[in-house]
N, C-alpha and C positions, 0 to 999 in steps of 0.2 A: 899111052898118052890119054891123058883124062877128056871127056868129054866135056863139051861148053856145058852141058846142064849140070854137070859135075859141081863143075867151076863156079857156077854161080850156086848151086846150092850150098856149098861151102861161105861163097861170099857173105848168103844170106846168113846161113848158123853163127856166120862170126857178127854182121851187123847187128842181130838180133842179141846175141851174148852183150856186146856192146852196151846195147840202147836197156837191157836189164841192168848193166851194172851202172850204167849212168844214173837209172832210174833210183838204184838200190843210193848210188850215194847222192843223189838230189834228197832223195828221204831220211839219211842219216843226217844230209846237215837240216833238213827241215827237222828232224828231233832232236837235233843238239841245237836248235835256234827254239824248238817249244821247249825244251828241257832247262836249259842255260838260266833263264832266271827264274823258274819253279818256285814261288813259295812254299817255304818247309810245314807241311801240313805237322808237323811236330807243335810248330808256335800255338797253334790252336789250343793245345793244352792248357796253357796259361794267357788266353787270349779273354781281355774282357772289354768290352765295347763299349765309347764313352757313354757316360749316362750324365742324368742333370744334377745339378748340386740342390740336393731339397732342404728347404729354408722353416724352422717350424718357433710357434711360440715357445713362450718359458712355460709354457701348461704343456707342450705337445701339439697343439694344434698348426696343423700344415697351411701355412700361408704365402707361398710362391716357393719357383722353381727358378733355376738359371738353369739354360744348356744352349748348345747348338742344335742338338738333337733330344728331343723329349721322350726319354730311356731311363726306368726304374728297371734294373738288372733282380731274376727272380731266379733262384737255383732250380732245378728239376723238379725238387718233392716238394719244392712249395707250389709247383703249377698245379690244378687241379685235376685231375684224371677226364673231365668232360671237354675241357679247353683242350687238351692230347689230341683226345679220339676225335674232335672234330675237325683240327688241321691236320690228323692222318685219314681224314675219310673223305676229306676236300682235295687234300695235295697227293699223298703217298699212304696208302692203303696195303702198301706190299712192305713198307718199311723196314718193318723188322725180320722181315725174309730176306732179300737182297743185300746185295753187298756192295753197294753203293750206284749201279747200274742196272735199274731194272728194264730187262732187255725186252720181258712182254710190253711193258709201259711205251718203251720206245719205237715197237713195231708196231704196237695200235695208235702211235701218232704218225708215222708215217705213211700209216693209210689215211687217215683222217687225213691230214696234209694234202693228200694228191685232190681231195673233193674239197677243201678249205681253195687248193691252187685254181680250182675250176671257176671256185662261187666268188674269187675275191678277198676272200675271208683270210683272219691273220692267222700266222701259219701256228702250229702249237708244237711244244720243244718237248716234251715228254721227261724231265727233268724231275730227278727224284729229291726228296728233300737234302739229301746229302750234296746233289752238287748246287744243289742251288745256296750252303753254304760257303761251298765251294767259290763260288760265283759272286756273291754278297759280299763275302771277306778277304778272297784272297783275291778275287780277279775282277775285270773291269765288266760292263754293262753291253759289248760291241759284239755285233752278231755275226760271226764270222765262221770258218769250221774250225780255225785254228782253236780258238776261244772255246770253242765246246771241245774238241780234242782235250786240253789242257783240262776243262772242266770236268773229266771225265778221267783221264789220268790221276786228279787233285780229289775228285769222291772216292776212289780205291786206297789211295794213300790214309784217307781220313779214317776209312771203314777198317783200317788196319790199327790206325793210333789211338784212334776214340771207342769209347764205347755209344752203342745207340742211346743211349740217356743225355751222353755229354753232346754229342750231333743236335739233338732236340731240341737240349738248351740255349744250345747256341742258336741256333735259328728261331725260336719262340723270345728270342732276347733281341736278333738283329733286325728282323724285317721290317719292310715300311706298311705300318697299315694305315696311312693317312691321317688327318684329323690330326697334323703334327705329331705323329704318333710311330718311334720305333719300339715294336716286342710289344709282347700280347699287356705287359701289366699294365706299362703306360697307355696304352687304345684301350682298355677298363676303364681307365680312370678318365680318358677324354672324352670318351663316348657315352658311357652310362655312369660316371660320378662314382664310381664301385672298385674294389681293389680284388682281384682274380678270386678269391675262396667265393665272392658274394653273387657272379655271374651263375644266372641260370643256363638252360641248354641251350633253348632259343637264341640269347644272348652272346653265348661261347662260339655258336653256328653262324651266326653274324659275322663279327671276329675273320674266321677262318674264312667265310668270301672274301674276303679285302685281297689277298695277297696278287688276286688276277690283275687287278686294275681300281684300289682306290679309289680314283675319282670316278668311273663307271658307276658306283655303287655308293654314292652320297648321300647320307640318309636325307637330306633335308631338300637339294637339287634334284634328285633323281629320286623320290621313296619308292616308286615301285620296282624300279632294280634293284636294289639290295634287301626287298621283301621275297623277292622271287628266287635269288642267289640263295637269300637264308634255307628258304625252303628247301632248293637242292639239296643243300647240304645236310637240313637233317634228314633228306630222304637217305644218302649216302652214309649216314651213320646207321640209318637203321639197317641199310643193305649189309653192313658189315657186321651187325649184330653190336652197335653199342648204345643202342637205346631199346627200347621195345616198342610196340605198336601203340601203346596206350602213352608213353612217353613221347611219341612222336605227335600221335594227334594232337596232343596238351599243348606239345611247343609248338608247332604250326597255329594253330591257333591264335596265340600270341599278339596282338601287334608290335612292331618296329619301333620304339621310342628310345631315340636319343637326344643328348644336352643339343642345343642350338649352338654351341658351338666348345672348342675344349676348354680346359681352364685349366690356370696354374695350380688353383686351388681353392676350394669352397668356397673358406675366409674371405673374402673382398675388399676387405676395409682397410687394409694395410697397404697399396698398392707405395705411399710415398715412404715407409719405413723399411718396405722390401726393398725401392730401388735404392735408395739410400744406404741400406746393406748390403747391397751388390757391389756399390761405386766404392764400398772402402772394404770389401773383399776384395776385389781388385788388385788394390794397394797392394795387400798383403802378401796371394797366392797366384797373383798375375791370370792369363786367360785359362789357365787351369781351370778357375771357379766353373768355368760353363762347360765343361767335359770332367771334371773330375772326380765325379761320383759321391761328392762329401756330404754328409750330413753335417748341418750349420743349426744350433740352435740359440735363437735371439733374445733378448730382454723384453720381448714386447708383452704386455699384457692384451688380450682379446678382447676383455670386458671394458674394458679401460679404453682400450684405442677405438671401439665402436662408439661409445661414451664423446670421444674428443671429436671423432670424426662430425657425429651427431652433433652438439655443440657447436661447434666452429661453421657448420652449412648452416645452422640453424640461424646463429648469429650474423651469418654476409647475410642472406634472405632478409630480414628483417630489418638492416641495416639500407638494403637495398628498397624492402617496400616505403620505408620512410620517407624514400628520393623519389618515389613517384614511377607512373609507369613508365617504361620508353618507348611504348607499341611492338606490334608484332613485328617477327622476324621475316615473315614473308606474307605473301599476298597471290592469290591463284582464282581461274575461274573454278565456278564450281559445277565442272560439268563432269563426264566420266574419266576419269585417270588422272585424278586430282591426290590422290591419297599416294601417288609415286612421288611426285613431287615433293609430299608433306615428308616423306620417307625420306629425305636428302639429307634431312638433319635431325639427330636424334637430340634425344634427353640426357641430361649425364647419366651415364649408367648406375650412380650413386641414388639418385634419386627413382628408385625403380618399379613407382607406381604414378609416375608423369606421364602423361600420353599427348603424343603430337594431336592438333585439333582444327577443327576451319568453323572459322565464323557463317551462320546459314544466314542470322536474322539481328536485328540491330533495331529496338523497339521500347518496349517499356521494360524488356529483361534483356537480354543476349542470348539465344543459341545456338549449342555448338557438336559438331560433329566427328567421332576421334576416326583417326585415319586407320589404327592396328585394327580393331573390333567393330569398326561401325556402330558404335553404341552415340544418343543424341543426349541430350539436357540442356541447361540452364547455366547459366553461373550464378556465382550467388552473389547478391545485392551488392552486399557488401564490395565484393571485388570488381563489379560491375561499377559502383562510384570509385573505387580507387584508380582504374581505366579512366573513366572521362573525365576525371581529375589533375589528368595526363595526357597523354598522345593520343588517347579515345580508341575505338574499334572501327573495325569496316566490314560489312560482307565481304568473307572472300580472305581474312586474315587469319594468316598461322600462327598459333599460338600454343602455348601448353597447360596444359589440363592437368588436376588430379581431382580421382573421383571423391566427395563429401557426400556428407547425408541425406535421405530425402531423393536421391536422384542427382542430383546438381554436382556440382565441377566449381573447383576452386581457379583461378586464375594463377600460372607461375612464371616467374620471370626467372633466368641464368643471373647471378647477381654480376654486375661489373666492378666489384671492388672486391679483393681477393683478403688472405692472410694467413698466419699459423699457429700452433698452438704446439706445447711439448712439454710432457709430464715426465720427469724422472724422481728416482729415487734419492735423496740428498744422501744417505748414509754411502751409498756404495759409487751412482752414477748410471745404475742400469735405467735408460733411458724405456719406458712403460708404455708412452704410445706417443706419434706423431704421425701430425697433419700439417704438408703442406702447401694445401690451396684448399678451394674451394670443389674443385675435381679432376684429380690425378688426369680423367681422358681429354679433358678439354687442357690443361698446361701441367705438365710433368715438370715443371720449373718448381723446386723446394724453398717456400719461401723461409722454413723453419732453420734450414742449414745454409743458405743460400742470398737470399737478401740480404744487403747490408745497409742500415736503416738509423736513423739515431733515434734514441729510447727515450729522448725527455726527459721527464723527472724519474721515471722510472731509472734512471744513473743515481739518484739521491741516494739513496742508503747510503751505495759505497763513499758518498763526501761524510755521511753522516759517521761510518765507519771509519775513514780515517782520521777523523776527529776526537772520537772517544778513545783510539790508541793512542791518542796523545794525552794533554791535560783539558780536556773538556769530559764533561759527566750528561747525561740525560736533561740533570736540571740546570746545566750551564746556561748563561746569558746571553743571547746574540739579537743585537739591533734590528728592528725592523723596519727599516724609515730610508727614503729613494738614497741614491745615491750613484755617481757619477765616474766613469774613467776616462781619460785622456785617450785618444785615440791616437795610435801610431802614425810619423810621417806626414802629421797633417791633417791627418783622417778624421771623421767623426768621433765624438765620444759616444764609447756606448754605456747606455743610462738601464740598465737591468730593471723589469717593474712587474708586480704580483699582475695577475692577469687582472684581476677586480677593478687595479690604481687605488687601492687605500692599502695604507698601510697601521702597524699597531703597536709600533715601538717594540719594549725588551718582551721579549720571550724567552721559552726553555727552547731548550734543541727538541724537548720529545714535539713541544706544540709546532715547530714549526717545520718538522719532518711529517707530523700526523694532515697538515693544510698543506703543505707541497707550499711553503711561503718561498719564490724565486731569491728574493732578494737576502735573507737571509741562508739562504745556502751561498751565496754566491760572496756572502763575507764571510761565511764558516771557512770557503776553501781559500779565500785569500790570509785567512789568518792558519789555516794549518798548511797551506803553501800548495800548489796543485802538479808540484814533482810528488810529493805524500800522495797526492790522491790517484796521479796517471799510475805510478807505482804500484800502488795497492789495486787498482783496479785491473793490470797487470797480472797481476800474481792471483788474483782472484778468477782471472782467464776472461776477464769480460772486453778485452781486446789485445790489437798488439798495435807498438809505436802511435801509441795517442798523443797528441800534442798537449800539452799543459798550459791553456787558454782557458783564462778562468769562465767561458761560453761552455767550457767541457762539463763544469760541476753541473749544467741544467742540462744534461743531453745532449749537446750539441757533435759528438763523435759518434763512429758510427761501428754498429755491435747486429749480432744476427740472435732472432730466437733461442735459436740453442745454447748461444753464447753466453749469454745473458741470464737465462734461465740455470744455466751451470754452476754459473757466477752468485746466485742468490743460494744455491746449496748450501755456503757456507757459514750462511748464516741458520739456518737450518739444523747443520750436524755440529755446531760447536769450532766451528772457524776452520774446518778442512778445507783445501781445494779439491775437488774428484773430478778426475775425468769424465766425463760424460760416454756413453759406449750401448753399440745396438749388439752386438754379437759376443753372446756368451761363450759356445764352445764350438769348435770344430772337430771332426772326426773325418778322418779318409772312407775310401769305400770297404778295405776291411778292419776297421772298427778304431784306428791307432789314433789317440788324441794328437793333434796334431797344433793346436793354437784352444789356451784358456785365458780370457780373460782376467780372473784373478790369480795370478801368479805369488800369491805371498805363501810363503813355506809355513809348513806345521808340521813338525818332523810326529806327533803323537797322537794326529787326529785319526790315522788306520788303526789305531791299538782297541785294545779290545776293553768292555769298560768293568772298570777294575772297582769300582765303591768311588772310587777321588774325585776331584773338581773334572769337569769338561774343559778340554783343550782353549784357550783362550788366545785369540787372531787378532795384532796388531789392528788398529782401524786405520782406512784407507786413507791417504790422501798427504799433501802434506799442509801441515798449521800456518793457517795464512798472515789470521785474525789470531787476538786472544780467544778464549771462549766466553770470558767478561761481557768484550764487546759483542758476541755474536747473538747473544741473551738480549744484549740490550736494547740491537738492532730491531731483533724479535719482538722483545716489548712493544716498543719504538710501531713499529709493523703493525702489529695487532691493535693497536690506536686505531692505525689508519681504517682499519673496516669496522673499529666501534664506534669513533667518535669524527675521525678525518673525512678524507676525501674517496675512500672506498666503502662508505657507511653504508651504499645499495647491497652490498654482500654478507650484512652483520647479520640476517638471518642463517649463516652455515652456523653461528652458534660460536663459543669460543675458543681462542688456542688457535684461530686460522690469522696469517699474519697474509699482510701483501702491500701492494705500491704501485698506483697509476702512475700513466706516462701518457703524455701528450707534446706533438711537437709545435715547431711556430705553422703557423696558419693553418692546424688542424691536419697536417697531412700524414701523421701517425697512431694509431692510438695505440695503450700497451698498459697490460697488469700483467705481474707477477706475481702471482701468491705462494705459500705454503702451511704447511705441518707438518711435523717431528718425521712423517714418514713419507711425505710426495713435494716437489714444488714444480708449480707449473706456470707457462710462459705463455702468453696470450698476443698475438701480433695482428692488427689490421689497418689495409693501406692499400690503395691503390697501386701497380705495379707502374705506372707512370711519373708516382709520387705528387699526383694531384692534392688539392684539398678536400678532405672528407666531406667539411662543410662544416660553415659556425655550429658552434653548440658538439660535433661530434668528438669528444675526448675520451679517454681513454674510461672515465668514470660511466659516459651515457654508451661507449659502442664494445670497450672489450670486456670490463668488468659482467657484464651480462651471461658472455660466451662462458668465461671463468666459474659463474655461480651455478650453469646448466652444468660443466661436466663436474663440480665438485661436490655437488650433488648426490650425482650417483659415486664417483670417487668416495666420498664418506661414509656411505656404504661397506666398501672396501676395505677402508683402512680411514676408521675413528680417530678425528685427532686425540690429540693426547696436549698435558700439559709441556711447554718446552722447558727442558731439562737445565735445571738451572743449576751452576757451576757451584764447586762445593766451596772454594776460595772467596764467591761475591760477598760482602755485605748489602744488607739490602734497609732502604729505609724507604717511610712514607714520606712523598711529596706532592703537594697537593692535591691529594687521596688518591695517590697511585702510588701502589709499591714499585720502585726502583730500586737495582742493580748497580753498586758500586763498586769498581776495585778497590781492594782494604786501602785506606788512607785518604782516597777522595771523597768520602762521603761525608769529611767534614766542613768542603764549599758549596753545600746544599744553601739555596737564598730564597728567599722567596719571590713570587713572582710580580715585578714590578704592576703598580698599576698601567694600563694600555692608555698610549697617545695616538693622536690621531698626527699623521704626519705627512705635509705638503709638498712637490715640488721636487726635484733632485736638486741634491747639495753637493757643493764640489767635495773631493773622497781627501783630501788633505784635513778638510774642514773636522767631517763627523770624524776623522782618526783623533784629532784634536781632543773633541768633544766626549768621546769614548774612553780617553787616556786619563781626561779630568774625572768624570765620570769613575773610573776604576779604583782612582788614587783615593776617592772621595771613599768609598765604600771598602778599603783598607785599611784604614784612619778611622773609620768606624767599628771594625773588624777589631783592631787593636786596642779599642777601647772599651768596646764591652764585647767579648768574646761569645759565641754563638753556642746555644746547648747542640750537643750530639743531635739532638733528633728535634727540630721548633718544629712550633705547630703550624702552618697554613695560614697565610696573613688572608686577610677578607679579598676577595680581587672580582671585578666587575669582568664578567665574561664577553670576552669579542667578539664583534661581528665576524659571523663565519663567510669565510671568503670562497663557497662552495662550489661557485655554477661556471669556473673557469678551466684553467690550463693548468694541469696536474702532470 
């Protein structure tokens, strides 16, 4: 018989067996629950992490980015060998020995740890660079033991499928190093403006602090922490032997300079052509564009779009000083910590030698104090009367400064009337630069694609143009004297009248398209019918479902910059429509075209070149106009800035054609110009659609903006004569060569003597009048027939109707 001790040591062997195999399968299912959803470190192979879609000119130049995450992906051998050594002499020094767990690594954190648990201090995880891919990519951020189990599981698997170069990559591509910044190229490019070959060591050592803790180490918040981090770190390169002593002093040395803050990109001046690229990428490739690593390259011009940018500020500013000042923006004492306050509100960042400033002293000059520099001065006289000419100054008022000559400080105000402007190319549509406001940070609102505004006379051409595809010529006849309509239901008649109120009897179409005469546009469209006109207008893209109220031939519908400015291309290329377009090509992240803009075939433009003609490409678009009219139009145009109502711009010299626009009570103003190789659209107006103010039309407020960038535009691209149609006849009429289609140029007449004419007359009457009138000068016609080519009857030249509504 066994003894109790027996018995119960028995008992005990078996409890014990037990509670081991209980334990044995508490632990099998705790690793079939870490094991069970394991990411397959296989994926890694072909793992690549979103990056941004980068957005560049039609030169190359980088001018925004899209992403969620700010990642330019960089392969291995494009990383630099100093950038390497320095996040393996920061992070993992044992790298390339270990196999994915460095087990010294982790026993000298675990001591560290027990005096970290003493002092308070945060604990340190000993994590080699492998699992901390491990960790980044395949598992979440929670600090648990399971999570580093698994993380450690997942660094062995890795060290089995990758090679250490592809490890690298991936982690020198995924990490956060702050400054919006994932992977070493894009924190280059945020922090020091530099793409990874161009970092020095100092630089590279930088860099490689970040991965502790980012914001610990802000160069700008915190400088002397990530001055002191750098240092480590090159100390720790040289410990490893990958710099040398004389290499490390040099970069020690160094000071810490980084951008004030990242950037999408150098460029800056395109900020409304980028978003506007983005919102109709969009369309296209849905929220892919901001993860999908694509290289996009746009139609913008560089030199051009700073040109428009330039221009268009240049032009509200001025437009703005003429309205006076409106006083300062703020008002403070001036005692110490005055210059926080002034800090509240910046300058547009477009204007980027404005400096916030406080009034000290208010006497026989003004001076003033800038809050960034603490630098003092004057303002200058000048600007000093155009203040108390105004809202005046006070001690104590915030204001903005730019520094002038001599010391002294100009006085600037933010304009409060905004606009847009937008250059493209007629032949094809690539839209070359666009602006639209006054400054993208103050309203990202595009007035160029986005406002919808009515253009005034700036509509004229296209009446004038569906006129001439009918039986009307250049030198045709159209009344100029009041004239009256019955108003609908009762309503008022409305009486159409030249802004002047005089009027000057028969004219040609060219004279009375070159004076923007209202009244006689507004019988041009009631006799070619204003279905022909909303149609053509239509088709020519300068609106959609426009009403056919003969209010529409003067402007009265409503069109956007871009729109409109499209729409005049086709007078330009010979009567095409083109589409308008910011985005030339796209490419995926490895290299596959993926969306081209011009889509037209040329089965023989790859071949190789053989002695014969060069491949010859459909032209784009389709034929709206004739090309007759689209010359004539141009003619027509190019009046207008020699002898019309855009005469302020007839210094570009000749071959430039355009057409103001003004609406009623002054609350838009508008040119449109072109040459054979740019047309560009000029928009300004208040966003409330206030009135500009008497006198501000399109001739005094946008014509200006149009002459500063064509300017330098001409530069560019010289006009050129416009290509005149090889089917036109052309004759002289009253010493201007005109374009006729064959057969009409033999209702050339000349041009009546000019009456003066009073009063609106009811529209039954002068139809009367007009019909006698015609029948009279038919019967003449048939009686003594008219040479091919008369000379020019003597005619007394009319009052020019200049300083109105165009």
């Amino acid at each position: 018989m066994k003894s109790i001790g027996e018995r119960w040591f028995v008992l005990a062997g078996i409890g014990l067996l037990g509670a081991i195999a209980l334990a044995g399968l508490l632990l099998a299912i705790y690793a079939a629950w870490l094991f069970h959803d394991l990411p397959d470190a296989g994926e890694l192979a072909e793992y690549r992490p979103a990056t941004a879609t980068r957005v560049y000119a039609g030169d190359g130049t980088l001018i925004g980015e899209f992403s969620q995450e700010r990642r330019i992906y960089v392969t291995y051998d494009q990383i630099p060998a100093p950038v390497v050594q320095a996040f393996l002499a920061a992070e993992d020094s044992n790298f390339f020995q270990h196999g994915g767990i460095d087990v010294g690594g982790v026993s000298r954190a675990m001591f560290k740890n027990v005096l970290n648990a003493v002092q308070g201090r945060r604990l340190e995880g000993g994590s080699t660079i492998t699992q901390q891919v491990a960790k980044n990519v395949l598992l979440t951020n929670e600090s648990t033991i399971g999570r580093k189990l698994r993380e450690a599981i997942l660094a062995s698997r890795l060290e089995a499928t990758l090679s250490k170069e592809q490890i690298l990559e991936l982690y020198l591509n995924e990490i956060f190093l702050g400054y919006r910044s994932y992977g070493v190229a894009s924190a280059a490019f945020n922090y020091f403006g530099k793409s990874l070959d161009q970092l020095t060591v100092d630089e590279a050592a930088f860099l490689a602090a970040l991965p502790k803790g980012p914001n610990n180490y802000h160069p700008i918040r915190r400088p002397e922490a990530p001055l002191d981090r750098r240092n480590w770190v090159l100390g720790a390169m040289r410990s490893n032997r990958f710099i040398t002593e004389e290499a490390y002093e040099a970069a020690r040395a160094r000071p810490l300079t980084t951008q004030d803050a990242p950037r999408r990109a150098q460029y800056r001046d395109a900020d409304f052509f980028v978003e506007e690229a983005r919102r109709r990428a969009l369309g296209m490739f849905g929220e892919d564009i901001n993860a999908g690593g694509y290289y996009m390259r746009t139609t913008l011009d560089p030199s051009l779009q700073s040109a428009a940018r330039d221009a268009l500020m240049q032009g509200l500013e001025d437009y703005d000083r003429r309205h006076g000042w409106r006083g300062a923006w703020g008002n403070v004492d001036i005692a110490e910590g005055w210059q926080d306050e002034a800090s509240e509100q910046s300058a547009p960042p477009e204007r980027r030698e404005w400096r916030a400033a406080v009034v000290e002293s208010v006497g026989d000059g003004v001076r003033i104090r800038t809050a960034q520099d603490d630098q003092t001065g004057t303002l200058l006289s000048a600007d000093v009367a155009w203040a108390r000419a105004g809202a005046g100054l006070e001690v104590g008022d915030l204001i903005f400064v730019e520094p002038a000559e001599g010391g002294q400080f100009a006085l600037k105000q933010v304009p409060a009337v905004n606009g847009a402007l937008v250059a493209m190319e007629p032949q094809s549509g690539r839209v070359l630069a666009m602006v639209g406001g006054y400054s993208y940070a103050l309203s990202s609102f595009n007035r160029a694609t986005q406002a919808e505004r009515q253009p005034g006379s700036a509509f004229k051409p296209i009446v004038y143009a569906a006129a001439l595809e009918g039986d009307f010529t250049p030198s045709s006849i159209v009344l100029d004297a009041p004239i009256s309509f019955p108003g609908g239901a009762g309503g008022r008649p409305w009486t159409p009248e030249n802004y002047s109120r005089q009027y000057y009897g028969p004219q040609t179409l060219r004279r009375g398209l070159e004076l923007s005469r209202n009244v006689m546009t507004v019988r041009l469209a009631q006799a070619v019918g204003m279905d022909e006109v909303v149609q053509l207008a239509e088709d020519m893209g300068a609106g959609d479902d426009m009403e056919p109220n003969l209010s529409l031939s003067l402007g009265a519908g409503e069109t956007t910059p871009y729109r409109l400015t499209a729409a005049y291309a086709a007078f330009a290329n010979g009567g095409r429509r083109v589409e308008p377009y910011l985005i030339e090509l796209v490419q995926d992240r490895n290299g596959r075209t993926i969306y081209r803009a011009d889509d037209r075939a040329c089965r023989t433009c790859g071949r190789g070149f053989d002695g014969g003609a060069s491949p010859r490409l459909t032209p784009r678009g389709e034929q709206v106009i004739d090309a007759i009219t689209a010359y004539q139009i141009s003619s027509m145009l190019e009046g207008v800035i020699q002898r019309g109502t855009g005469v302020r711009a007839r210094g570009l010299g000749p071959w430039v054609a355009g057409k103001t626009g003004t609406t009623n009570e002054y609350r838009s103003a508008w040119f449109v110009g072109y040459t054979t190789d740019i047309v560009v659209g000029v928009f300004i107006g208040f966003d409330d659609n206030r009135s500009l103010g008497s006198g501000e039309a399109g001739a005094a407020t946008a014509v200006p903006v149009f002459i500063n960038f064509m300017t330098e535009a001409l530069k560019e691209r010289p006009a050129r004569p416009f290509v005149r149609p090889r089917n036109a006849i052309f004759r002289t009429v009253n010493g201007i060569e005109e374009a006729f289609r064959p057969g009409t140029e033999r209702r050339v007449e000349p041009t009546p003597e000019p009456q003066t004419w009073e009063g609106p007359q009811a529209y039954t009457d002068v139809l009367r009048r007009e019909a006698e009138a015609q029948r009279q000068a038919q019967q003449q016609q048939q009686a003594s027939p008219q040479p091919a080519e008369p000379a020019p009857a003597p005619q007394r030249e009319p009052a020019e109707d200049l300083s109105g509504l165009y």
